[in-house]
BALOBA-1460 file (C-alpha; in Angstrom, 3 decimals):
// residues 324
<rec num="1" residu="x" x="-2.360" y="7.297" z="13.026"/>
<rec num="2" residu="x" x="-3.966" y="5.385" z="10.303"/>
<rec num="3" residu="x" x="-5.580" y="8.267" z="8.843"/>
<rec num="4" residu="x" x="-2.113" y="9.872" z="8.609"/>
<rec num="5" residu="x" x="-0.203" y="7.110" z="7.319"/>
<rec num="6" residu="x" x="-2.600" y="6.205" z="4.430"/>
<rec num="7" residu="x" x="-2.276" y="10.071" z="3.198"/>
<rec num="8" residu="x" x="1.955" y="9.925" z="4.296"/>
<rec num="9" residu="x" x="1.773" y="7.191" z="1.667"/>
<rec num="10" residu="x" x="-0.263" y="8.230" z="-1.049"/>
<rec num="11" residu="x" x="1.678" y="11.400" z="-1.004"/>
<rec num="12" residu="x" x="5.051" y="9.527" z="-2.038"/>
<rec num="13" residu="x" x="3.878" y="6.872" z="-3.516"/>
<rec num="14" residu="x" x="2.242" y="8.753" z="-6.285"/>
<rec num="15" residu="x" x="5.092" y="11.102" z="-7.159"/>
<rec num="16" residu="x" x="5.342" y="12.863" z="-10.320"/>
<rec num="17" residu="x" x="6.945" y="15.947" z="-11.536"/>
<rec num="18" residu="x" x="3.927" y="16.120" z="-13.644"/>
<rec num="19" residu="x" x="1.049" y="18.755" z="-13.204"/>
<rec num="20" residu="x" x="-1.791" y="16.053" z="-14.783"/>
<rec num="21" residu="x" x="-2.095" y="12.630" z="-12.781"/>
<rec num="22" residu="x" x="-4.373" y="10.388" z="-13.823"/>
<rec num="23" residu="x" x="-5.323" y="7.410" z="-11.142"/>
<rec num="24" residu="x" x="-7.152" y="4.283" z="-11.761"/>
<rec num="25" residu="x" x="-8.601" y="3.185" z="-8.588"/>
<rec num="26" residu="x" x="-9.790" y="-0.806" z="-8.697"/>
<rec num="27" residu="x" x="-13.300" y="-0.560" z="-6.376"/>
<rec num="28" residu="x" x="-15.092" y="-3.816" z="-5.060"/>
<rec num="29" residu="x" x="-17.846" y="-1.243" z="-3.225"/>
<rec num="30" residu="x" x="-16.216" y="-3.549" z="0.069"/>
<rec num="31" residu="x" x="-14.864" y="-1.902" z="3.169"/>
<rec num="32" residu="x" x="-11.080" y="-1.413" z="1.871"/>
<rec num="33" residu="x" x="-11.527" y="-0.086" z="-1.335"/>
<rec num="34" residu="x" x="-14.476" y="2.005" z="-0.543"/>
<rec num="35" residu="x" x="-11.948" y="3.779" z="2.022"/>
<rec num="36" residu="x" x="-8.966" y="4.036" z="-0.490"/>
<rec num="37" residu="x" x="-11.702" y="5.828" z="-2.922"/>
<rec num="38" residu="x" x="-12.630" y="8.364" z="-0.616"/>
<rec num="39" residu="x" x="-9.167" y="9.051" z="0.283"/>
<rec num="40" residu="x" x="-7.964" y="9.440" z="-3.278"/>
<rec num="41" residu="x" x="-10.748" y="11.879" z="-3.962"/>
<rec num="42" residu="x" x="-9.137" y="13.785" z="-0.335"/>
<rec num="43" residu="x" x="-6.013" y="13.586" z="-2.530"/>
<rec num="44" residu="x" x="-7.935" y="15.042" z="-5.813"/>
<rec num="45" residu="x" x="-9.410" y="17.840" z="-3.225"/>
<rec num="46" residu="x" x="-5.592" y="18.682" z="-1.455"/>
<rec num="47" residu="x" x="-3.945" y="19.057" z="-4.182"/>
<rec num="48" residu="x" x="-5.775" y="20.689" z="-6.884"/>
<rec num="49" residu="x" x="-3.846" y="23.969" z="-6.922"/>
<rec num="50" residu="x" x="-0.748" y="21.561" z="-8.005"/>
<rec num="51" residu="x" x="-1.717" y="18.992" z="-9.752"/>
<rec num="52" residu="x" x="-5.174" y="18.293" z="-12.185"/>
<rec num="53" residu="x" x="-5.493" y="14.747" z="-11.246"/>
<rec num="54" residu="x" x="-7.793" y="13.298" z="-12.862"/>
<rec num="55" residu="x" x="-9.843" y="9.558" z="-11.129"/>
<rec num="56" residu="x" x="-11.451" y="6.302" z="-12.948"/>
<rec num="57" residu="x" x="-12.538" y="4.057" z="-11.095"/>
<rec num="58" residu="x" x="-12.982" y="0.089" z="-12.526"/>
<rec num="59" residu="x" x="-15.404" y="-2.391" z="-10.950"/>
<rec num="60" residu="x" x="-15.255" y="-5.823" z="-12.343"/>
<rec num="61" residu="x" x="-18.671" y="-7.842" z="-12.237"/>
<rec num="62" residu="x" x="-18.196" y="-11.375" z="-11.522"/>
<rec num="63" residu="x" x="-22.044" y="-12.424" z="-10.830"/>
<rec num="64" residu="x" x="-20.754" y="-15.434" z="-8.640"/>
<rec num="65" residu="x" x="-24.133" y="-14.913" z="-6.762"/>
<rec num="66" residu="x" x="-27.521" y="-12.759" z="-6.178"/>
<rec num="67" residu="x" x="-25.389" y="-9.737" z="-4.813"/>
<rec num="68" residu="x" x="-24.089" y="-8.670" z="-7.957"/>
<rec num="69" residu="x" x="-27.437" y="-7.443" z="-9.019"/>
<rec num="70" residu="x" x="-27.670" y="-5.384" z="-5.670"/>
<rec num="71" residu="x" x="-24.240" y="-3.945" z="-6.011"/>
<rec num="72" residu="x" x="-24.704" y="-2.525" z="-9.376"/>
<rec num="73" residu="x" x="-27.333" y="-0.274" z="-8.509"/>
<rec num="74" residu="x" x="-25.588" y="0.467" z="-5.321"/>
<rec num="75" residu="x" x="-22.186" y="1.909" z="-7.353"/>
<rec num="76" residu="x" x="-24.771" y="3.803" z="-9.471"/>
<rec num="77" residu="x" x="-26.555" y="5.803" z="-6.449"/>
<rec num="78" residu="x" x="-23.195" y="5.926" z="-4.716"/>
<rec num="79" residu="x" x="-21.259" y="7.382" z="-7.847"/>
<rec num="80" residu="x" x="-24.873" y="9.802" z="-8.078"/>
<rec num="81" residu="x" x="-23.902" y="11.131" z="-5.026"/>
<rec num="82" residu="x" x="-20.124" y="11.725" z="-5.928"/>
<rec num="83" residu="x" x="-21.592" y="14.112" z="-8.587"/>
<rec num="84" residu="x" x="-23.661" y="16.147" z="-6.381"/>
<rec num="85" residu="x" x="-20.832" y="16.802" z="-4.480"/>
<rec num="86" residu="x" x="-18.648" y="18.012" z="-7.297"/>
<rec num="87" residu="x" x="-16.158" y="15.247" z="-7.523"/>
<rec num="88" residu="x" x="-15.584" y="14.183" z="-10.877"/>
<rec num="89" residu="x" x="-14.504" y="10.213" z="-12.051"/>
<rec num="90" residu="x" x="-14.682" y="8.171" z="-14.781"/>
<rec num="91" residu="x" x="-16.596" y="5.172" z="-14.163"/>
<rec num="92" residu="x" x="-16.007" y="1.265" z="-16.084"/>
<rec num="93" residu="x" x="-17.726" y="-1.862" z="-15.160"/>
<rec num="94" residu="x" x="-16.930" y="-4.655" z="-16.699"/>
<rec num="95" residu="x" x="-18.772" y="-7.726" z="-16.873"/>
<rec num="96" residu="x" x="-16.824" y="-11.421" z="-18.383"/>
<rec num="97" residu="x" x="-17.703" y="-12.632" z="-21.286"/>
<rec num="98" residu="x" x="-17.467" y="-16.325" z="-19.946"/>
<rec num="99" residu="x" x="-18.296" y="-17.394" z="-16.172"/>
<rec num="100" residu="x" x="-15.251" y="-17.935" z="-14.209"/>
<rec num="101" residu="x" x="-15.172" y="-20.390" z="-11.705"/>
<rec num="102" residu="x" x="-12.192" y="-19.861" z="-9.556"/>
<rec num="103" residu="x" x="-10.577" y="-16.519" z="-7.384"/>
<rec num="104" residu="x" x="-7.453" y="-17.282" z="-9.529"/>
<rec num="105" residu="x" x="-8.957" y="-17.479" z="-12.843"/>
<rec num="106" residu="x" x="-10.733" y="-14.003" z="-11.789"/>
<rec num="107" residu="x" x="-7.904" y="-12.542" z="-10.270"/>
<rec num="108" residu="x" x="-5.460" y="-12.959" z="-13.876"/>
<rec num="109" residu="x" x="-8.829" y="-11.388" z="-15.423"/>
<rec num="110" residu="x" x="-9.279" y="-8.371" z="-13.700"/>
<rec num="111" residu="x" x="-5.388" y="-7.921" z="-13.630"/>
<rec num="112" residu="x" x="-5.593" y="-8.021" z="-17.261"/>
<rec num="113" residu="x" x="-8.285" y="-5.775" z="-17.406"/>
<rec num="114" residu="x" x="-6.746" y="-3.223" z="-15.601"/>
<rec num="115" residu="x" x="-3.451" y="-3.141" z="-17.739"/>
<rec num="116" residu="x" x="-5.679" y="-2.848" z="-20.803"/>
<rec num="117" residu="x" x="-8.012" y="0.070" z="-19.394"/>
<rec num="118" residu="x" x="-4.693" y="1.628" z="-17.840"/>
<rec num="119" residu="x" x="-3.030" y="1.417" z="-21.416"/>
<rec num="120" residu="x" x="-5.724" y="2.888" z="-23.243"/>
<rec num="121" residu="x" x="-6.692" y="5.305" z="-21.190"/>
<rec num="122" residu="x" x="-3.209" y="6.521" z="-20.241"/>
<rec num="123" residu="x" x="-3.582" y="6.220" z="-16.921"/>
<rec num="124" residu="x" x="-0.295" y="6.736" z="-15.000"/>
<rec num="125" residu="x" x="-1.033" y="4.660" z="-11.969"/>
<rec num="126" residu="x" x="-3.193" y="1.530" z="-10.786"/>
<rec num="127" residu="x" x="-4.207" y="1.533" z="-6.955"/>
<rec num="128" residu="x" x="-5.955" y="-1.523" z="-5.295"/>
<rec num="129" residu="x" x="-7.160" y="-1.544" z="-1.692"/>
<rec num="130" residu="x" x="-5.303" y="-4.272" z="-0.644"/>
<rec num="131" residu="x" x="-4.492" y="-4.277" z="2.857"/>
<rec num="132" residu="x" x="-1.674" y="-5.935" z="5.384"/>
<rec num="133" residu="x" x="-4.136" y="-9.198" z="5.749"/>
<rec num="134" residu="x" x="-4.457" y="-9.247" z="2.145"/>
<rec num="135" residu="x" x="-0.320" y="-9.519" z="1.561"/>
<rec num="136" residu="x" x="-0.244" y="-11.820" z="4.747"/>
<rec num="137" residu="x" x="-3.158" y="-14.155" z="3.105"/>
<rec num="138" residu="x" x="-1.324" y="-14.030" z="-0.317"/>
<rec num="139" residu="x" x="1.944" y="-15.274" z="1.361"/>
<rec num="140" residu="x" x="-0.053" y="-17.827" z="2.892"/>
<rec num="141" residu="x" x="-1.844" y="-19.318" z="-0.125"/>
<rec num="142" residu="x" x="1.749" y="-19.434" z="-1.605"/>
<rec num="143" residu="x" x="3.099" y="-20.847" z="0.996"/>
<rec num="144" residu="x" x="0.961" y="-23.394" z="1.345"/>
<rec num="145" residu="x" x="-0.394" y="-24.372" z="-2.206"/>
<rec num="146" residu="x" x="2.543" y="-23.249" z="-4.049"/>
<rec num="147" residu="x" x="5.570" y="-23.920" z="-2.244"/>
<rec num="148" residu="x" x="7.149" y="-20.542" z="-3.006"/>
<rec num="149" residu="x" x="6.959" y="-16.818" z="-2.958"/>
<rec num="150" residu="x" x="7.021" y="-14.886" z="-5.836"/>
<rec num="151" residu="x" x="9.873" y="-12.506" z="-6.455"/>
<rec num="152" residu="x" x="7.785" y="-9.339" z="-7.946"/>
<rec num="153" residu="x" x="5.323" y="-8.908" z="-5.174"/>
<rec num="154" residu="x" x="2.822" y="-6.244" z="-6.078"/>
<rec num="155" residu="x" x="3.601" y="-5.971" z="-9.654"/>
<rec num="156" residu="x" x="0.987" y="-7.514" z="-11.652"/>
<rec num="157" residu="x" x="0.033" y="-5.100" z="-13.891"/>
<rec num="158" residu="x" x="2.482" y="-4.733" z="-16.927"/>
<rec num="159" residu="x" x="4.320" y="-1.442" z="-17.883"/>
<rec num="160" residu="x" x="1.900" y="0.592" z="-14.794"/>
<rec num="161" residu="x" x="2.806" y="2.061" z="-11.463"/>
<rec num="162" residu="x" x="0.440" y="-0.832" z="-9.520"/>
<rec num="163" residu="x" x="0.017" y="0.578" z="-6.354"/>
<rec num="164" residu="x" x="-1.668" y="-0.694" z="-2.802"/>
<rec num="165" residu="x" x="-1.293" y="1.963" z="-0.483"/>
<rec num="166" residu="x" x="-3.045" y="0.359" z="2.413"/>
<rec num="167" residu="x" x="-0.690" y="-2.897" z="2.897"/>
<rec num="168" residu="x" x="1.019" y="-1.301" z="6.114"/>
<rec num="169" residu="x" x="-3.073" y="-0.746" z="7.411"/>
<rec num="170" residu="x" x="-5.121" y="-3.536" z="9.459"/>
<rec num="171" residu="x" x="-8.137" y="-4.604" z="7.944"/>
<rec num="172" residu="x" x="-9.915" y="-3.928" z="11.044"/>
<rec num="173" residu="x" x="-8.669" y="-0.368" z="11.229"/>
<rec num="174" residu="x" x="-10.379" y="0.171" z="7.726"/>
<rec num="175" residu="x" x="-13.315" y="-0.548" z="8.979"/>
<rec num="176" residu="x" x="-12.953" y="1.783" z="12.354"/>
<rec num="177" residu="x" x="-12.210" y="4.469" z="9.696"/>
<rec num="178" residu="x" x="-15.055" y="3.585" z="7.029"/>
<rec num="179" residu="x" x="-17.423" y="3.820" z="10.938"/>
<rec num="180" residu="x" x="-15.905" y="6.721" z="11.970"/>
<rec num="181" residu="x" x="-16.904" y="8.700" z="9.260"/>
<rec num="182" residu="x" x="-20.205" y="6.635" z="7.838"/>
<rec num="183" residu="x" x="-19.000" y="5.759" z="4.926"/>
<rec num="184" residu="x" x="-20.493" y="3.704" z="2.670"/>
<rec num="185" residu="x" x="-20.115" y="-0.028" z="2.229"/>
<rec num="186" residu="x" x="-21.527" y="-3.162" z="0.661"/>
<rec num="187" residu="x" x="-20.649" y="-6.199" z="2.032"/>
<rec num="188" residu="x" x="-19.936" y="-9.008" z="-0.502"/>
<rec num="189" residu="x" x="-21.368" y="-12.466" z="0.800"/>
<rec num="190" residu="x" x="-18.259" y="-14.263" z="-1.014"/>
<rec num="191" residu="x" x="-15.539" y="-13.325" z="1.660"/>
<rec num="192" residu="x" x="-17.618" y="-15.203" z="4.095"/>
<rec num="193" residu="x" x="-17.843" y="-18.537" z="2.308"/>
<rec num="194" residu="x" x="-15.430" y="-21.239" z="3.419"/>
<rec num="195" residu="x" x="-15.521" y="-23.141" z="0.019"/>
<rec num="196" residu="x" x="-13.029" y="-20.437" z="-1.218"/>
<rec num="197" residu="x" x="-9.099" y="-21.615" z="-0.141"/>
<rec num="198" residu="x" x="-8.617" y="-17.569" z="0.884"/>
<rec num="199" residu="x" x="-12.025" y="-17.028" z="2.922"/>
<rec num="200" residu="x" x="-11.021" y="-20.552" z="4.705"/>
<rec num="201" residu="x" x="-7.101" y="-19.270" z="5.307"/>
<rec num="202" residu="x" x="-8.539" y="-15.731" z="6.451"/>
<rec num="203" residu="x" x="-11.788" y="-16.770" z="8.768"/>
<rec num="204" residu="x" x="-10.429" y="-20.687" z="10.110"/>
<rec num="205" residu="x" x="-6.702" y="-20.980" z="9.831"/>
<rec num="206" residu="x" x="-5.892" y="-17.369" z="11.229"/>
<rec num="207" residu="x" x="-8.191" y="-17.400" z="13.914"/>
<rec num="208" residu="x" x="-6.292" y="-20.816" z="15.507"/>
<rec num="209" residu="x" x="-2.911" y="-19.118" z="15.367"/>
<rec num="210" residu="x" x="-4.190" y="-16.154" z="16.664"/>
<rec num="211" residu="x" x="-5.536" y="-18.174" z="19.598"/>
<rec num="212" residu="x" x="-2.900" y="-20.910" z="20.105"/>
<rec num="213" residu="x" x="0.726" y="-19.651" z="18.803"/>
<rec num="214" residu="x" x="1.150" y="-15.460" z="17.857"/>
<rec num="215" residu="x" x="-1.886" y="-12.798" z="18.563"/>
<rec num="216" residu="x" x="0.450" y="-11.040" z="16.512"/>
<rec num="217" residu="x" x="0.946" y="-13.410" z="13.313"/>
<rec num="218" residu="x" x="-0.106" y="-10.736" z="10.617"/>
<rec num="219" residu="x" x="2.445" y="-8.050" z="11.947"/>
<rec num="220" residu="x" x="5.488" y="-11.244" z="12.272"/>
<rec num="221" residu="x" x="4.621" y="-12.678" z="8.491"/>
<rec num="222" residu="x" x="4.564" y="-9.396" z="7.000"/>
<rec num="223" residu="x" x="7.815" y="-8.491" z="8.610"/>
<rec num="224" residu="x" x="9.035" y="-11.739" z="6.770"/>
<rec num="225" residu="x" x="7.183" y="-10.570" z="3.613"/>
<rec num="226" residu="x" x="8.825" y="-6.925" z="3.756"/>
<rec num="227" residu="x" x="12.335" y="-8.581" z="4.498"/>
<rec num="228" residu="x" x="12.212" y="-10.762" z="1.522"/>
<rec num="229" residu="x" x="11.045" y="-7.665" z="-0.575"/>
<rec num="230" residu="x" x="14.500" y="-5.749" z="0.474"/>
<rec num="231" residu="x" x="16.151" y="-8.572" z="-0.755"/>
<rec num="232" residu="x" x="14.915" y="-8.996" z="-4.120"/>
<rec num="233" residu="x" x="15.198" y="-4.802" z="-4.536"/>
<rec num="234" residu="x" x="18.088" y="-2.765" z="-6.014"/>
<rec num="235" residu="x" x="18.327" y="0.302" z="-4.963"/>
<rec num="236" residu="x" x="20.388" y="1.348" z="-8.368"/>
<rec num="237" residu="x" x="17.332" y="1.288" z="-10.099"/>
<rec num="238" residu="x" x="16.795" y="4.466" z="-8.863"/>
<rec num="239" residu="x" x="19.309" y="6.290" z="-9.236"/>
<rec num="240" residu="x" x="19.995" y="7.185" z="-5.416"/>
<rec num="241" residu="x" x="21.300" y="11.347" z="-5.506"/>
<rec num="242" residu="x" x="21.018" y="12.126" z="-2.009"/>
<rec num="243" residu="x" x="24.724" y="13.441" z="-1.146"/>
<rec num="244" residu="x" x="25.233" y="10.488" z="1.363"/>
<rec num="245" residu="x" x="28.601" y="10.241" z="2.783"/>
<rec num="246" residu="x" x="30.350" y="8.578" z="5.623"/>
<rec num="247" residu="x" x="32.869" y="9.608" z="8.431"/>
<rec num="248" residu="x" x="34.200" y="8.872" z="11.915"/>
<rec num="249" residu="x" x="30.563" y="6.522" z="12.268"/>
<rec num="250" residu="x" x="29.002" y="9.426" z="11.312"/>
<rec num="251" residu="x" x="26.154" y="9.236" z="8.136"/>
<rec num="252" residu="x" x="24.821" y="11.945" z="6.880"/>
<rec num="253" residu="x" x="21.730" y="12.552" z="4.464"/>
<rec num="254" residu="x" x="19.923" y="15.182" z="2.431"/>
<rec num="255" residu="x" x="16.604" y="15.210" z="4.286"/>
<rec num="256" residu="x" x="14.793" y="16.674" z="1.210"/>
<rec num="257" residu="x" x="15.823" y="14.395" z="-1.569"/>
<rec num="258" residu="x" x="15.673" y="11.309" z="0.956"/>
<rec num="259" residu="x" x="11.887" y="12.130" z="1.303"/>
<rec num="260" residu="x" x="11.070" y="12.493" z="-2.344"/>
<rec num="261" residu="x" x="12.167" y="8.749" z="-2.916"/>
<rec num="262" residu="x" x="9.924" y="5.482" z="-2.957"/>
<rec num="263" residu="x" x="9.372" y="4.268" z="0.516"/>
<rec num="264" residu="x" x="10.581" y="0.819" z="-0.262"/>
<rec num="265" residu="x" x="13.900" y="2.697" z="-1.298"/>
<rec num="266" residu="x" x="13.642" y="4.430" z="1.607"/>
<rec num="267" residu="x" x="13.495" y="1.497" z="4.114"/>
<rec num="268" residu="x" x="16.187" y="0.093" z="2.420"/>
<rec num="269" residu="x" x="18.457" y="2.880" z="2.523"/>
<rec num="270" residu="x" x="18.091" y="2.949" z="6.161"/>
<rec num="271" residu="x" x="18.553" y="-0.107" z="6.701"/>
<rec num="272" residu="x" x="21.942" y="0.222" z="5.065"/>
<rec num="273" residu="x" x="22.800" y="2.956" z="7.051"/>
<rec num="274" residu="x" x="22.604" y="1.193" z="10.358"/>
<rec num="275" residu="x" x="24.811" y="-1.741" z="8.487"/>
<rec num="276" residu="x" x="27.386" y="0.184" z="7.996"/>
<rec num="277" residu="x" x="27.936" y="1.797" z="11.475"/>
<rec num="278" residu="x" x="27.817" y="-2.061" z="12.396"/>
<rec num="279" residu="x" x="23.939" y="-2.481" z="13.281"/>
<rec num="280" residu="x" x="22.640" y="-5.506" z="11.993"/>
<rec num="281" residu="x" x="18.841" y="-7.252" z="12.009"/>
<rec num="282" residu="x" x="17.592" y="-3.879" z="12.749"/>
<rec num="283" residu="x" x="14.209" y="-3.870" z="13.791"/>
<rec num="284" residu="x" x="11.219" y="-2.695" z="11.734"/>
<rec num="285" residu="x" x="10.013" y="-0.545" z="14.859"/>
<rec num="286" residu="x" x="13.562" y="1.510" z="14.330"/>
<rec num="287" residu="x" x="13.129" y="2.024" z="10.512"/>
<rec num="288" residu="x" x="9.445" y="3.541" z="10.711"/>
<rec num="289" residu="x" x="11.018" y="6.114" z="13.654"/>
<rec num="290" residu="x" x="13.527" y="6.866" z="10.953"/>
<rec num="291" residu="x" x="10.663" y="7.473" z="8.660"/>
<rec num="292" residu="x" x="8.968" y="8.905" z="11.030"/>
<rec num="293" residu="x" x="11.790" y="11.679" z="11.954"/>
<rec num="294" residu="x" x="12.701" y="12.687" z="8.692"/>
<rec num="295" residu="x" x="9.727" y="14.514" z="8.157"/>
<rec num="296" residu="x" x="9.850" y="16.612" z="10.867"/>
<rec num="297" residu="x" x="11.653" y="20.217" z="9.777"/>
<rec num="298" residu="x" x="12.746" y="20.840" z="13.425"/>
<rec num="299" residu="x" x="15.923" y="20.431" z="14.601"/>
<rec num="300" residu="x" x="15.747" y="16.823" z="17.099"/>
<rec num="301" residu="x" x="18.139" y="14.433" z="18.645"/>
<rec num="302" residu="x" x="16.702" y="10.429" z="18.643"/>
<rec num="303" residu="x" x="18.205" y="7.919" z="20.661"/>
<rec num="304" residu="x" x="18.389" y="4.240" z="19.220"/>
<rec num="305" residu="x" x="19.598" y="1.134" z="20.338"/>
<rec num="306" residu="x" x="23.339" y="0.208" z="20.183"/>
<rec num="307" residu="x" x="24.698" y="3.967" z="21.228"/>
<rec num="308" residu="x" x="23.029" y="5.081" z="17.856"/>
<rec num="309" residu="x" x="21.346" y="8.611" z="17.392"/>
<rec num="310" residu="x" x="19.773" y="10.299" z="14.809"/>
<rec num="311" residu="x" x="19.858" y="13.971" z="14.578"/>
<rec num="312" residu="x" x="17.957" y="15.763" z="12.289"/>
<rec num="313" residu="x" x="17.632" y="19.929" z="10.825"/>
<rec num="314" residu="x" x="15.779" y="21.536" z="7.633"/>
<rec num="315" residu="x" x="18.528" y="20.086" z="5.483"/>
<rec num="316" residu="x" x="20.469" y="17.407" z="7.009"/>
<rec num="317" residu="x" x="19.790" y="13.890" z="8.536"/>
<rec num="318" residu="x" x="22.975" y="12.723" z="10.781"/>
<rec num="319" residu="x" x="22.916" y="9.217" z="11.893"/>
<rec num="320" residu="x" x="25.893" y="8.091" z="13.943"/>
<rec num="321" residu="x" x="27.721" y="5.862" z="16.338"/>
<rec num="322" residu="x" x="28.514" y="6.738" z="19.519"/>
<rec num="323" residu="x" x="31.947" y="4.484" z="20.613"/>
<rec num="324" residu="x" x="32.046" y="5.400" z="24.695"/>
């Protein structure tokens, strides 16, 4: 399910009428972006009668401690290897000219970085492997340090598409992927030190309200996280063309065009939907069936919640009300 979700999202997330992509993947040679490299390069592979996309990929050397060294020549075999088997990138490392000290004095730097070697390189989008415990963390640290939540989640890099495809995927089902098919990995010492405020939040304060409040805590803060991101969002931005229009309870969508926008406008628009037929506080389980359903071509009936179904053809999505 993973497997299929991460490729459901790269392919719209990273849509573009043109027939040359170029992709700038952020790599830390760790478990999460190893596996968002390798599935970019699937990408590359699938769709190379299409599109000539063509993949850099930036690793920023901190030297915080003896690892460094060891990594260095481990991207330089591993990237070997990528050439052997045909798959061409473009490779930057990038070293600062000062030490930096702290994760957030590092983290403005490499997001500076990236805008720069995304501006001059024309590179149409930025991708990080970020996953759902990253955002959750984030939130955290915010939370707790901060006071507050910023507004533009995910949006760092100026004037880019900044992308993190892996933010609905478990960090531990990464890793059963990056197993399952060898790839791989160099573990980076930092992530387990508890001087660092995240490393602390991810490997102390997590693991007591896992144990003595919610097993599921991730999964109910980045509910919270994804609600406050529908709120902040306009959906005008886009430009919604989808031939929506409402009758007797009755909603119906072009399947097609509904597909080919962002999945955050997506979400939304559902969401909406089941508003107006007089649904509110809809679940997050009932918008990924929605998501889920309007891929398939077949013609289906769903049953929801609240005398709500959602029927679905090549063309049309119908979602209605039900009043006996």
């Amino acid at each position: 399910m993973s497997i299929k979700r991460i490729l459901y999202v790269l392919t719209h997330e990273i849509s573009s009428d043109k027939k040359e992509l170029s992709l700038l993947l952020a790599l830390s040679a760790g478990q999460d972006s190893t596996c968002l490299a390798f599935f970019i390069i699937m990408y590359q592979k699938l769709l190379y009668s299409e599109k000539q996309i063509q993949v850099g990929i930036i690793y920023c050397q901190h030297n915080w401690n003896t690892d460094s060294l060891n990594k260095a020549n481990y991207l330089d075999s591993w990237l070997t290897l990528l050439k052997k088997l045909k798959v061409n990138v473009t490779f930057y490392s990038c070293i600062p000219s000062n030490p930096i000290a702290t994760e957030a004095e590092s983290r403005k730097w490499r997001l500076n970085l990236f805008n720069r070697v995304a501006k001059k390189y024309n590179y149409n989008f930025v991708l990080t492997g970020h996953t759902l415990n990253d955002e959750v963390e984030t939130f955290i640290m915010q939370q707790f340090l901060r006071g507050f939540v910023q507004k533009e989640i995910n949006t760092p890099v100026r004037n880019k598409n900044y992308l993190q495809p892996l933010t609905w995927i478990h960090r531990n089902e990464i890793l059963e992927i990056c197993s399952y098919w060898q790839f791989p990995l160099f573990a980076d010492s930092t992530n387990k030190s508890i001087l660092l405020p995240r490393s602390r939040i991810r490997l102390e304060l997590f693991s007591i309200l896992k144990a003595f409040y919610n097993p599921q805590i991730e999964n109910s803060l980045k509910q919270t996280i994804q609600t406050q991101k529908e709120q902040y969002y306009s959906s005008k931005e886009h430009e919604l063309s989808i031939h929506l229009f409402h009758s007797n309870n009755k909603i119906v969508l072009n399947r097609l065009k509904l597909n080919k926008l962002p999945l955050k406008t997506q979400k939304l628009l559902w969401r909406q939907c089941f508003e107006t037929l007089g649904v509110f506080n809809i679940g997050f389980y009932w918008i990924e069936k929605c998501l889920f359903y309007s891929q398939r071509k077949k013609e289906f009936i769903f049953y929801f919640i609240k005398n709500i179904q959602l029927e679905g053809s090549a063309k049309w999505l119908i979602l209605s009300k039900n009043q006996n």
